[in-house]
C-alpha positions, 0 to 999 in steps of 0.5 A: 241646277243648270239652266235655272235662273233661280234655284235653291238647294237644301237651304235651311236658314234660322236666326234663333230658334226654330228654322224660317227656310227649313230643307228648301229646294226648288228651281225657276226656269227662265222667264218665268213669273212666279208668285210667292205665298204664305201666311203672314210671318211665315218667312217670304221676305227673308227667302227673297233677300236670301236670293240677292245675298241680303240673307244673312250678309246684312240680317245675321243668322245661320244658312246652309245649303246652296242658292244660285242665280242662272248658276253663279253661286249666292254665297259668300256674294254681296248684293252689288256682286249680284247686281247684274244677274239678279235685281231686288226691290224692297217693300218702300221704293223710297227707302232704297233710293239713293238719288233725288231724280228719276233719270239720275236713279235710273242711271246711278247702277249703270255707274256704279257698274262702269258702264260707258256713258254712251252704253249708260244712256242707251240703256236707261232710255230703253227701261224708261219707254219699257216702263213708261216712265217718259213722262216723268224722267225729268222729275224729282222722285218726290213729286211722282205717284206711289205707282211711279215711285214703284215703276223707277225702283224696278226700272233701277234694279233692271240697269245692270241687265240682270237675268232675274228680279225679285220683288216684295209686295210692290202693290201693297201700298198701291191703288187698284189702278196703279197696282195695275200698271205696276204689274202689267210692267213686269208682265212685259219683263217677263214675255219681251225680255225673258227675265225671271220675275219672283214676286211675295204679295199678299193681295194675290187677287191682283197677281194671280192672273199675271202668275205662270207658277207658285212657291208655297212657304208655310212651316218653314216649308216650301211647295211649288207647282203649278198657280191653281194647284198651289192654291187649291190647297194654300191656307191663303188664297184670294176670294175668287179660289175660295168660292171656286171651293165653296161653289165645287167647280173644278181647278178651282179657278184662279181668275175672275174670266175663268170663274165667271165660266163656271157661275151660271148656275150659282147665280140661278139659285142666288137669285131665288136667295136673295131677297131672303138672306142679310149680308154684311153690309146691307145695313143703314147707311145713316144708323140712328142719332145724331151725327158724331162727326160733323167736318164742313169744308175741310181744306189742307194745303201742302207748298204747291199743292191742295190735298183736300179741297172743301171736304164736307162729312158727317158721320154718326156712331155705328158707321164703318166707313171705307174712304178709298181713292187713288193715291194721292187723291188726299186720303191720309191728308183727311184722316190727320185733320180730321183728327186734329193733329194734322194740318187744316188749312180751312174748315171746321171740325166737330166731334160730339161738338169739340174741335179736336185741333183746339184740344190738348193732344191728351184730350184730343186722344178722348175725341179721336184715335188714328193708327197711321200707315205704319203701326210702329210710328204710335209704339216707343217703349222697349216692350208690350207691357211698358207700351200698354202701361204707357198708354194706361196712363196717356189715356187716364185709364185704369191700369190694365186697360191696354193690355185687356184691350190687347188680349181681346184683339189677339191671341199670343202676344208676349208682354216682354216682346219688343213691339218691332219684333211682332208680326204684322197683325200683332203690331197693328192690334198693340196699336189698336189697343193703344189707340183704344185705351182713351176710348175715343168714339171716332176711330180712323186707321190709314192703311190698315191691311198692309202686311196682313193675309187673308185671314188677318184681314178677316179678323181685323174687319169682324174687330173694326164691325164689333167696334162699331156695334159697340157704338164707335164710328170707324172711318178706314182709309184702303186701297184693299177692295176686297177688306172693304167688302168685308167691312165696310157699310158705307164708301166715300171716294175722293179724288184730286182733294174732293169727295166724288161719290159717298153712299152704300159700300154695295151699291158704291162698288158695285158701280166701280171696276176699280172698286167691285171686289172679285165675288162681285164681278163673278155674281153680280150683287154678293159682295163677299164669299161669306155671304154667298156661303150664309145664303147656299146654307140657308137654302140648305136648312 
């Protein structure tokens, strides 16, 4: 298709089985910022790695049909071929860094190109100030920001001058502020240099408003339109389009400036609601009891740095408790002292009474669970039933606990599938259930909604409630705004190692434009779409 930047033709792609891209034909002009979405599994990283040549050169499988880049033809093309016409970056910005500095990262695919180095130094300035990575090219990649760290990976895949850049989900592992800056980036990609940006995200409240169009993948399927059509009838979409169906207003809007224009009478008889309706987070800050756990100035020094600076926190059974802050703040470093297994390099830590860094890792599992950022760190056994057999006799549990635990968490999980072979949500609920297995009473997850669509979320949060009405205390560590309108009961921020705000999750992120989910921001007050649903049909009966 002559003109395209990026165009499908027929493709139909399959490793085994069913096919992932099936008869998939689209094209995306120049300069256009257009958002992938779609179920999670549904195939949106292979469609990205098939524009670039990583599809099948480096996965295997078989693909027909033609893909072209502003015309040159992807088959039979490596990655490096592509370089200069089309730009890739992958889900961990680390994992595809091949330098220890930024100016040098920056500067390795202009070398690799051959370009002179009077050339290579114009260029890699011109990304830098693009970017505003000024004040840190001069520094090593480990010492930046996970939004920095992001910024440098695209200003890498931009050296070669390429006409397109493909990303997927460059915010996942972001906080809302560096999310931003990551894609306000792009944005000025997009309007100053016409470059073609295709994006997979599945927090799409954060992209929608940078979107000019969408590519909806679902079945094998692709449909693509206009942003507000796709997701009129997407099965994923973010809360501001589902509350524009809820609510009936045309479009339905797809941004918070475009809904807010359309609330006026909804809030008019929220209003009249809501001294009558519960919502999911109007519960007891502090249930009753005592506290489960108790942590007194917790400390945990790195070489150089303090990740957490005399933290105090008490948490009782029943609480859902959303820790959230920007990146690096000490979120994570928190979460393994408070286990036991990381490093704590002051304080004191109780859990019904037992310090769990003086336990043996057996006992510690008895005390407190953590299912870390990357599910697949807790899973080393060649299938599910080894994995949940293994963890029947870790835990010093009856055989078949795990894989009850398992069954009630998700639906359809092989037990002779690989646990690396699961989606997203199956592999955090085989972790999950691992964790389980020694029903410890404090259960604290890092990160848990990477990967996971709308309707995964959902069904993570209303596990992690069920968890703690069961008398567990959860303590999750998010960015994800709008799961911890879903879940949580209570909010602790940190920033710089220390704990700046700690009360009720409505009242927390209400006060926060960082924080405040995208209902919130429309009608003041509600949190969630489920909630103003509970209220409109109580006002109904």
């Amino acid at each position: 298709m002559i003109g395209d930047a990026i165009a499908f033709e027929h493709v139909t792609f399959a490793y085994a089985g069913p096919p992932v891209l099936d008869d998939v034909t689209f094209a995306l002009p120049e300069g256009e910022f257009c958002l992938l979405v779609g179920p999670t599994g549904a195939g949106k990283s292979t469609l990205l790695k098939a524009v670039n040549g990583l599809v099948p050169r480096f996965t295997g499988g078989d693909m027909r049909g033609r893909i072209t880049v502003t015309g040159r033809d992807v088959r039979g093309a490596t990655p490096a071929d592509l370089a200069d016409v089309v730009g890739y970056v992958g889900q961990d910005p680390l994992a595809g860094f091949v330098t220890d500095e930024v100016e040098l990262e920056l500067a390795y695919t202009a070398e690799q190109l051959g370009v002179a180095p009077a050339a290579m130094r114009k260029r890699v300035t011109e990304i830098v100030d693009l970017l505003g990575l000024a004040d840190v090219r001069d520094r090593a990649l480990a010492q930046l920001s996970s939004g920095q760290r992001q910024r440098v990976a695209i200003g890498a895949a931009l050296v070669a001058g390429p006409a397109a850049l493909v990303l997927d989900e460059p915010t996942s592992a972001l906080d809302p502020t560096a999310a931003d800056e990551v894609l306000s980036a792009l944005h000025r990609l997009v309007h100053d240099l016409g470059i073609t940006v295709l994006l997979a995200e599945h927090r799409l409240e954060r992209v929608v408003q940078y979107a000019d169009s969408a590519l909806l993948l679902d079945g094998g399927r692709v449909t693509a339109g206009p942003l507000g059509e796709i997701l009129a009838d997407s099965p994923v979409a973010p809360p501001v389009v589902e509350l524009g169906r809820l609510a009936g207003w045309p479009g339905p809007p797809v941004t918070i400036r475009e809904a807010r224009r359309h609330a006026g009478p909804l809030r008019e008889t929220l209003a009249a609601r809501a001294g009558t309706v519960a919502r999911g987070t109007d519960n007891p800050l502090r249930p009753a009891g005592p506290p489960l756990l108790e942590a007194r100035g917790v400390t945990v020094d790195y070489p150089g740095v303090r990740a957490v600076a005399g933290v105090d926190l008490a948490a009782s059974r029943g609480e859902r408790i959303a820790l959230m802050g920007r990146n690096g703040s000490g979120k994570s470093s928190l979460l393994w002292a408070l286990q036991g297994t990381g490093k704590r390099s002051g304080g004191t830590v109780a859990i019904g009474g037992a310090d769990p860094a003086a336990r043996r890792p057996g006992e510690r599992r008895t005390l407190a669970g953590l299912v870390p950022a990357e599910p697949a760190d807790l899973l080393y056994a060649e299938t599910c039933a080894a994995e949940c057999a293994g963890a029947d006799e870790d835990g010093r549990a009856p055989k078949g606990t795990c894989a009850k635990i398992l069954d009630d968490l998700v639906d359809d999980v092989d037990p002779a599938a690989h646990p690396r072979d699961l989606s997203e949500g199956q592999r955090l609920a085989l972790a999950l259930a691992v964790t389980l297995t020694a029903a410890p009473p404090l259960l604290l997850l890092d990160e848990p909604t990477r990967g996971l669509d709308y309707p995964g979320k959902a069904a993570l949060a209303a596990r992690l409630r069920a968890l703690a009405g069961a008398g567990h205390c959860v303590v999750v560590s998010t960015h994800d705004v709008e799961f911890c309108a879903e879940f949580a009961s209570r909010v602790v921020v940190l920033s710089d190692g220390e704990v700046v705000a700690d009360g009720p999750a409505r009242q927390i992120t209400a006060a926060s434009p960082m924080f405040a989910p995208q209902v919130e921001k429309i009608l003041p007050g509600w949190m969630t779409v489920g909630e103003v649903a509970a209220a409109l049909e109580s006002g109904d009966g």
